[in-house]
C-alpha positions in Angstrom: -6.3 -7.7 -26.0 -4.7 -4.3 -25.6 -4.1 -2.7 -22.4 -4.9 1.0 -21.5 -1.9 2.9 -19.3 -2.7 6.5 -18.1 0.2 7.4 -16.0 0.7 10.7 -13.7 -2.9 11.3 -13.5 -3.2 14.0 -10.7 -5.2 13.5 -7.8 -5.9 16.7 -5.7 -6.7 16.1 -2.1 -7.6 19.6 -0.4 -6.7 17.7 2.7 -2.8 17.1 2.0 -1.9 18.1 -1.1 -1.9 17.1 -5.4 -0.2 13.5 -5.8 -0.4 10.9 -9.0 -1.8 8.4 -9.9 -1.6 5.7 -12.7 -4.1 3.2 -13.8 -3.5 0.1 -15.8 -6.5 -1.9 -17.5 -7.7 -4.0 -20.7 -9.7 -2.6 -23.5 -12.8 -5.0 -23.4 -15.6 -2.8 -22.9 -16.9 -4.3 -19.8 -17.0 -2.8 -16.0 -13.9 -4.6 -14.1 -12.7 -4.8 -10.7 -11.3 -1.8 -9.4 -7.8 -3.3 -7.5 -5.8 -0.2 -5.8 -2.5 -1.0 -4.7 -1.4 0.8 -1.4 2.7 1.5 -1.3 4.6 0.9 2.3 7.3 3.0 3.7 9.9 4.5 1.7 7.9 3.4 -1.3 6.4 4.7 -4.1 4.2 3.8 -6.8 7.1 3.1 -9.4 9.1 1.1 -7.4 10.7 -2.1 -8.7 8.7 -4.1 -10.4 5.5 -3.0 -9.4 4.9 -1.6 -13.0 5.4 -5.0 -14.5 2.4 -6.1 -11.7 0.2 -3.8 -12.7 0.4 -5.1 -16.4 -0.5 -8.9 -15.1 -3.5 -8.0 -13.0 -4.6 -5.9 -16.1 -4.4 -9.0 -18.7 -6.1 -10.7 -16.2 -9.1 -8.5 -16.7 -9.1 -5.6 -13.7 -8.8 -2.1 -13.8 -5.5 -1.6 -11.3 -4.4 1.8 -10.0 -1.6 2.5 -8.2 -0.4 5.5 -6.4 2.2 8.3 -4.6 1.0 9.3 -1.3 1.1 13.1 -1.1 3.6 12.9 1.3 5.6 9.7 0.3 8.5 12.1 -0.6 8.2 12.3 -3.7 6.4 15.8 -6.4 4.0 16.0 -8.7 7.4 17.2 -11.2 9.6 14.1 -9.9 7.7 11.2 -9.0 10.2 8.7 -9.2 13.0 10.6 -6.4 12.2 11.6 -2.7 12.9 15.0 -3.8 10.8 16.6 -1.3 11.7 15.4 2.1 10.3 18.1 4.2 7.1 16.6 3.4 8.4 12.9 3.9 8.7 14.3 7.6 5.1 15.9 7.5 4.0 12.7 6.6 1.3 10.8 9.0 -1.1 8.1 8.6 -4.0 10.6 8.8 -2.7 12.1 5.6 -2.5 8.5 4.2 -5.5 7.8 5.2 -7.3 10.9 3.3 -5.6 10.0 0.4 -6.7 6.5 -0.2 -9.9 7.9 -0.1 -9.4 10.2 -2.5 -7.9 7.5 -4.9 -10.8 5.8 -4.3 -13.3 8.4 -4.5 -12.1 9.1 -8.4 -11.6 6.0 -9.8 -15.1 5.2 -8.8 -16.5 7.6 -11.3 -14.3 6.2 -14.1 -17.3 4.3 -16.5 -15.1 1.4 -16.9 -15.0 0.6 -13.2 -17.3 -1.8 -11.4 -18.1 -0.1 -8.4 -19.0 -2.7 -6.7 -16.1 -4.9 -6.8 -13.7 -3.1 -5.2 -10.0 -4.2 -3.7 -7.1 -3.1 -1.9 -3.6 -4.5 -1.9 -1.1 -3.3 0.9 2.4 -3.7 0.7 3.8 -3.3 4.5 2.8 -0.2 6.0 0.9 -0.4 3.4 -1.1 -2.9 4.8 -1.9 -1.4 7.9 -3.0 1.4 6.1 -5.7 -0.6 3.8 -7.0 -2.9 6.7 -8.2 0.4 8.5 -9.7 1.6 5.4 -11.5 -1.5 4.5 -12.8 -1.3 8.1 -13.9 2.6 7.7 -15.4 2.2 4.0 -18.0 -0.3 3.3 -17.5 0.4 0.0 -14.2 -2.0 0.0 -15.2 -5.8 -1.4 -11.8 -7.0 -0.9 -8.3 -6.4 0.9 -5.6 -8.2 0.1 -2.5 -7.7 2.1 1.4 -8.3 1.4 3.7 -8.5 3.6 1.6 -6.3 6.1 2.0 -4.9 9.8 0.2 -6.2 12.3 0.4 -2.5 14.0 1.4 1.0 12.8 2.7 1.4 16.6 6.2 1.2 15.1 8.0 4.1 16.4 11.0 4.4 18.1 10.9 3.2 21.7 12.5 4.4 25.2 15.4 6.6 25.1 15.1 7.2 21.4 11.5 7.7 21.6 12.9 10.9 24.5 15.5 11.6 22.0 12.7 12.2 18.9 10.5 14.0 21.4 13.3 16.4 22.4 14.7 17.1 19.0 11.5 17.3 17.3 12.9 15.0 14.4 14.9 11.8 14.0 16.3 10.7 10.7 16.6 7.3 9.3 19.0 6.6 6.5 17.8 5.2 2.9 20.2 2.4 2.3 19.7 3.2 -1.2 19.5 6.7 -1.7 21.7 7.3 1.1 19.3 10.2 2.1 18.7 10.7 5.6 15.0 11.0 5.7 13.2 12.9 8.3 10.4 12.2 11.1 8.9 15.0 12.6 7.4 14.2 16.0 4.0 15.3 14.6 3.6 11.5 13.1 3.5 10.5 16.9 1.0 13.3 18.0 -1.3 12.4 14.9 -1.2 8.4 15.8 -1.6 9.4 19.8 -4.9 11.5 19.1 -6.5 8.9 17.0 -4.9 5.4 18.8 -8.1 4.3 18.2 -8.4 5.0 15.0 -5.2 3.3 13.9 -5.7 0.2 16.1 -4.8 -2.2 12.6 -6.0 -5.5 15.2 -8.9 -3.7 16.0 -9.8 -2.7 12.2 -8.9 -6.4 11.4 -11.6 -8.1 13.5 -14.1 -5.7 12.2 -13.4 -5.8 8.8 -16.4 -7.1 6.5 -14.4 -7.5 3.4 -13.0 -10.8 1.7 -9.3 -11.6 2.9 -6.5 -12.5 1.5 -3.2 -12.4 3.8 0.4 -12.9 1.8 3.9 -12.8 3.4 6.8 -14.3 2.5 8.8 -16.7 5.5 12.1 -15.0 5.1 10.4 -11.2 5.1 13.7 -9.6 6.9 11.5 -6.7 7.6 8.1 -7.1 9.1 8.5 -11.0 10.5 5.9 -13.8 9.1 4.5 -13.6 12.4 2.8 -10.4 11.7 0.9 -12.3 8.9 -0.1 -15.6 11.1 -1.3 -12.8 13.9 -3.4 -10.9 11.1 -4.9 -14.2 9.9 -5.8 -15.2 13.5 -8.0 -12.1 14.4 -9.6 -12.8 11.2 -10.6 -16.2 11.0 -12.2 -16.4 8.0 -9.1 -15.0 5.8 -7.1 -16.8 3.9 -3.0 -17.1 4.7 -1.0 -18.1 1.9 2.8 -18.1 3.2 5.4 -17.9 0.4 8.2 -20.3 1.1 11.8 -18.3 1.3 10.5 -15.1 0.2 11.6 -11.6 1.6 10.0 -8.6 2.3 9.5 -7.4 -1.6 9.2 -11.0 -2.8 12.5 -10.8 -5.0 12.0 -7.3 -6.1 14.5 -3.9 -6.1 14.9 -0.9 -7.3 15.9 -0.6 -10.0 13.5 -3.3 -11.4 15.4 -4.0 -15.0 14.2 -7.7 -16.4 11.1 -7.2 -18.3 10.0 -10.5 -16.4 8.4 -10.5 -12.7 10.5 -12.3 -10.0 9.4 -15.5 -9.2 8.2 -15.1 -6.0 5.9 -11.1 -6.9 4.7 -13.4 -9.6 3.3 -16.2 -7.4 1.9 -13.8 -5.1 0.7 -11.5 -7.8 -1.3 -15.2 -9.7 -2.4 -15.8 -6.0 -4.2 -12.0 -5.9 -5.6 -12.5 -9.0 -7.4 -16.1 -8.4 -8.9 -15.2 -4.9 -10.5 -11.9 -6.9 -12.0 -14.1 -9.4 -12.7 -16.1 -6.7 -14.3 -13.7 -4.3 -15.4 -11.1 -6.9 
């Protein structure tokens, strides 16, 4: 069976701005699953081995899209580089937000997508992100979430919060781009006028979809605890913990084996039978 890859599509959000999109699914002539994966923090749709994913949940039969927010960092002309990082600062979870709908409101019209069986995977902030759009769109059938927050309240805190508030910005160093990125205060005022809105525990108990929670037990970035809290204010998701694994379940950037790491690949088999499953 032959897979179909469109890559760089461009989405236009009037909200925020143009960003891409690529989608990833087998030539078999039926409607399939529409599984959207949702990036975290410093990430972008190309990262790693997220490529190599998107293959395996297309041979298993679903039509996968992945994505760049508008204002991950990266440009329409250089999606793989945070080349723009004026708008990594202008960044908020508003903007993310509008833009998962707008990734879902095209692929929705594509003729090859059962609209009705529709998923989201978060990766980290990620997560947080897809758990209050699952809540907020009852078109969502399934959210899956890996390695996911348990709160997008993650902002700097006490005198560093003052310091941010004072300055206007505070910058955080990309360990491997050695970029200091910037955070406008704006983020803060966006999250403090819709607190609501972005309550991820909140979104979680209301949530109608199907559940799937995955987090790795040595995740040196967003604790395993984050997952077991997730999976307690929804009862009736499933938790599958991934023994040893870290916060991008063995993968980096760059990504250069042609083979997933072992520990993506369980969780990416695990995805795949609960959408079968659930689907």
């Amino acid at each position: 069976m032959g897979l179909t890859k469109k890559q760089n599509i461009i989405i236009s959000n009037p909200q925020t701005r143009d960003f891409l999109a690529d989608a990833c699914y087998p030539e078999n002539g039926e409607r399939l699953p529409l599984v959207i994966f949702v990036h975290g923090y410093k990430g972008y749709k190309d990262w790693g081995a997220w490529n190599l994913m998107a293959e395996k949940f297309a041979e298993a039969g679903f039509f996968f899209v992945k994505f760049n927010f508008s204002h991950n960092g990266t440009t329409v002309e250089d999606p793989h580089n945070f080349a723009d990082l004026e708008a990594f600062g202008n960044n908020n979870y508003s903007k993310e937000l509008s833009d998962l709908g707008a990734v879902i409101d095209y692929f929705v019209q594509d003729e090859k997508v059962d609209n009705h069986k529709i998923v989201l995977i978060g990766h980290s902030r990620g997560g947080g992100i897809s758990i209050i759009k699952t809540y907020e769109d009852e078109r969502i059938h399934g959210l899956i979430t890996l390695a996911s927050v348990d709160t997008l309240d993650r902002f700097p805190k006490n005198e560093a919060f003052d310091n941010w508030k004072k300055a206007g910005v505070y910058y955080v160093t990309n360990g491997r781009t050695k970029q200091d990125m910037p955070h406008y205060y704006q983020f803060y005022e966006d999250y403090e006028q819709q607190e609501h809105r972005f309550d991820v525990e909140r979104a979680t108990e209301m949530a109608k979809a199907h559940v799937l929670i995955i987090h790795g037990t040595h995740d040196e970035t967003v604790n395993v605890k984050n997952a077991e809290h997730l999976h307690i204010l929804h009862p009736n998701s499933k938790l599958f913990l991934i023994e040893n694994a870290d916060h991008t379940f063995g993968a980096k950037e760059p990504w250069e084996s042609s083979e997933l790491p072992s520990d993506l690949n369980t969780a990416t088999e695990k995805c795949i039978e609960f959408i079968r499953e659930k689907m």
